[in-house]
C-alpha positions in Angstrom: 144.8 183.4 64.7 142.0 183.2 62.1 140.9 180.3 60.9 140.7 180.2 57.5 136.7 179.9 56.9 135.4 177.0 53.9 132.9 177.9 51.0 130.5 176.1 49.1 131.0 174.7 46.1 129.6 174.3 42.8 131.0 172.4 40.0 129.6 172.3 36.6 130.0 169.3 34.5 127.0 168.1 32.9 123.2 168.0 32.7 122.6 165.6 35.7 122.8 167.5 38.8 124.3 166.3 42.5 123.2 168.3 45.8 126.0 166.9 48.2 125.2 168.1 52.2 127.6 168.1 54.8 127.4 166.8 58.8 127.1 168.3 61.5 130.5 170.4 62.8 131.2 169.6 58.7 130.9 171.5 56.1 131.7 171.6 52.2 135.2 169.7 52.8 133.6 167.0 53.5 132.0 166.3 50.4 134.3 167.9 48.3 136.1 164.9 46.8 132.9 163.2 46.6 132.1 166.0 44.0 135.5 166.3 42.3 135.1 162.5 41.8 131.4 163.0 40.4 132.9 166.4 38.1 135.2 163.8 36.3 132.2 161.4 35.4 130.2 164.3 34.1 127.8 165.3 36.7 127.1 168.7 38.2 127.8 169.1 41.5 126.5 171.8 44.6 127.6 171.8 47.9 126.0 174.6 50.7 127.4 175.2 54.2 124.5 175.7 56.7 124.4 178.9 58.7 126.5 177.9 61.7 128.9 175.7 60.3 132.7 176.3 59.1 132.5 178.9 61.9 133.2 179.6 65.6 131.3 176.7 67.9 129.7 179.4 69.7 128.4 180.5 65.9 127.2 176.8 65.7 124.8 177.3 68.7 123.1 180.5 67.9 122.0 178.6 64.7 119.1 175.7 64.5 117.8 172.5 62.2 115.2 175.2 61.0 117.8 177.7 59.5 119.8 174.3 58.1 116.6 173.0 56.2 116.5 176.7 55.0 119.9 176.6 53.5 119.0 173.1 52.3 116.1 174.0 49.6 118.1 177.3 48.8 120.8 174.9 47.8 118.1 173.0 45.9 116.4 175.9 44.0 120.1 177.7 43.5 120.7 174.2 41.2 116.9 174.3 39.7 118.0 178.3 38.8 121.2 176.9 37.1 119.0 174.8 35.0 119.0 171.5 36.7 115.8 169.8 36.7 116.8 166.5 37.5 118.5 166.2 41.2 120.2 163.9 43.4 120.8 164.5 46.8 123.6 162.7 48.8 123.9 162.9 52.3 126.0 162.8 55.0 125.2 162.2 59.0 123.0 165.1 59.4 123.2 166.0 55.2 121.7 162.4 54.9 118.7 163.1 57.6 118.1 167.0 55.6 118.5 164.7 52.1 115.9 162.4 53.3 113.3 165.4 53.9 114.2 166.9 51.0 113.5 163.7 49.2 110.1 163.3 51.4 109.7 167.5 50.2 110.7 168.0 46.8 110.8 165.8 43.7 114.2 164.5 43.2 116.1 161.8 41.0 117.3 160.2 43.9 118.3 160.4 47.1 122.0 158.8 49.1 121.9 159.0 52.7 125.3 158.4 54.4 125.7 157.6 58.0 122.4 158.7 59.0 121.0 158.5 62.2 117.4 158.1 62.7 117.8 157.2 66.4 118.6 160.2 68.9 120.3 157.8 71.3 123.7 159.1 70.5 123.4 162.1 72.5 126.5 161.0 74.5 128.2 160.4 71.6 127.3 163.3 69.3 128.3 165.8 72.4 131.5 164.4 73.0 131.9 165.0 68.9 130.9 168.8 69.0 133.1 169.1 72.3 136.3 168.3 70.2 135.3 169.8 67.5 135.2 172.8 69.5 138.0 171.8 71.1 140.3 171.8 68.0 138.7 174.8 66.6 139.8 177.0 69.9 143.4 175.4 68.6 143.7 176.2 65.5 142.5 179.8 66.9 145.8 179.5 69.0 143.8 180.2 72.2 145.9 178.8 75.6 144.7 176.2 77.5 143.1 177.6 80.2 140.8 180.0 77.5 139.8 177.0 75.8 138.9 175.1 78.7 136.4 177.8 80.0 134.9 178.7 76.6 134.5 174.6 76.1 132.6 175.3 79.4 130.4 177.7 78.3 129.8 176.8 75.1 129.0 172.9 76.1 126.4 174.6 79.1 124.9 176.6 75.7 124.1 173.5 73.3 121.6 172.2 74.9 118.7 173.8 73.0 120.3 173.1 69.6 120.5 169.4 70.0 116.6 169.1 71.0 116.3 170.7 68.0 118.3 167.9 66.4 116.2 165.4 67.9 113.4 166.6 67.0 114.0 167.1 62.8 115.5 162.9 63.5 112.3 162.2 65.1 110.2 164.2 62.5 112.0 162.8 59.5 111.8 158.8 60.8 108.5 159.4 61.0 108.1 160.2 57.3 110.5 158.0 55.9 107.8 155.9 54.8 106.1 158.5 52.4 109.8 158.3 50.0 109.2 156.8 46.6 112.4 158.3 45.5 114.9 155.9 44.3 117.2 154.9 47.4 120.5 154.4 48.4 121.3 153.7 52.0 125.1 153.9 53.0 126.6 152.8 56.2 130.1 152.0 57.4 130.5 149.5 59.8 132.6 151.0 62.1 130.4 154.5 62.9 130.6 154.9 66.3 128.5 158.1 66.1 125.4 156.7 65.5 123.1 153.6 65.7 123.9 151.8 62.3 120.5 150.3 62.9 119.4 153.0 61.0 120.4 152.3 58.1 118.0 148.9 58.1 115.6 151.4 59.1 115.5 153.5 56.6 116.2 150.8 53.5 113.0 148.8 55.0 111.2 151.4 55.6 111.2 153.6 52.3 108.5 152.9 49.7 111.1 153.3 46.7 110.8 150.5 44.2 114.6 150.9 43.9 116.7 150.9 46.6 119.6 149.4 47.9 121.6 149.3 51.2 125.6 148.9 51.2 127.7 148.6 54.1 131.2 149.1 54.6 133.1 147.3 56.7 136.4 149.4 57.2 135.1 152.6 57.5 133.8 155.2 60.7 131.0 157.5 60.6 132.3 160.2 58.0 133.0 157.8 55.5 133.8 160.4 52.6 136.7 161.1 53.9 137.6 157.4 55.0 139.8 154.5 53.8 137.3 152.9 51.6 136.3 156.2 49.9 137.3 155.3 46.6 135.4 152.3 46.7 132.1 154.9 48.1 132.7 157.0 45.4 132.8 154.3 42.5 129.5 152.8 43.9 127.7 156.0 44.1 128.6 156.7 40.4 127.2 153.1 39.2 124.2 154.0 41.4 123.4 157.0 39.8 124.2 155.5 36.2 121.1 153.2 36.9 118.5 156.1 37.0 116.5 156.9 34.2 118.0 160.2 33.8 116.4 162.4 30.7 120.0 162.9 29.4 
């Protein structure tokens, strides 16, 4: 069976503009009632899906952090090209570690990382998280069990190169943290058992922004869009971005 593939997004709502990145495995989905939310309270919206994602696993490995930062500032200039010139960027998992070097990058109005490592000691973790997502993919496919368990072989023997990658744009973008003057706010749920949650002290102490503000949330696991306390994520975002000097 084919598995119905996700698009981006864009919805247009008002002058102030919203670039919302997915995770890793993720895609536009998960961000999309993050920006419905946002489209009610009169901001803009854009959501991209990095070359690899919303596809076949095997898709996923053929592509790299490099083509992902790519898609990344396309996203960016395809909302400057709309006529936003004032941009937020909120992150999630590995949208919040692209947001952060966007925001590090580009000039933006403010930047929301989500869940975002900036340790790579979750190895373990993060391939046991592409193995079932490539696991429940192959399902939804309607493969049988013994196809899926060889193709979960070879595609598991295939990532290896792709997450060195990884740790090398977390390492890259820790190291640069400290060069942000972008107004900041750092989001972590309590119960994200996908990465160290240190890092979210790490990156509100170690950004230079004047403004900036860490929230935790104590009920929720590592894609906290789509958790239990989402409504609550949403409204806080909002107020956060009502506090910037926007032009209109």
């Amino acid at each position: 069976m084919k598995v119905k593939q996700p698009e981006p997004f864009t919805m247009e709502a008002g002058p102030r503009a919203v670039l919302l990145l997915h995770g890793l495995t993720g895609h536009s989905a998960d961000v999309r009632m993050l920006g419905r939310f946002l489209e009610k309270k009169g901001y803009t919206s854009h959501a991209p899906i990095y070359r690899g994602h919303g596809v076949p696993p095997e898709e996923l490995i053929e592509s790299n952090p490099d083509e992902w930062w790519e898609d990344v500032t396309k996203a960016f200039e395809h909302l400057r090209e709309l006529g936003y010139d004032e941009i937020a960027v909120a992150g999630l998992s590995l949208g919040g570690v692209l947001g952060l070097k966007l925001a590090y990058s580009e000039k933006l109005k403010a930047v929301i990382p989500m869940c975002t490592p900036m340790f790579f000691d979750n190895e373990t973790q993060l391939t046991q998280g592409f193995k079932q997502f490539s696991k429940e993919y192959k399902q939804l496919e309607g493969k049988d069990e013994a196809t899926i368990k060889q193709e979960l072989t070879d595609v598991m023997e295939q990532s290896t190169a792709v997450f060195d990658k990884l740790a090398n744009l977390i390492n890259e973008v820790k190291s640069n943290v400290d060069t942000i003057y972008t107004p900041t706010y750092v989001i972590q749920a309590r119960k994200d058992q996908m990465i160290n949650t240190e890092s979210a002290t790490y990156i509100y102490e170690n950004v230079e922004a004047d403004e900036k503000d860490l929230k935790w949330y104590e009920e929720s696991g590592h894609v906290i869009t789509l958790d239990k306390e989402k409504d609550q994520l949403f409204e806080d975002i909002y107020q956060f971005l009502e506090t910037l000097d926007w032009k209109e």
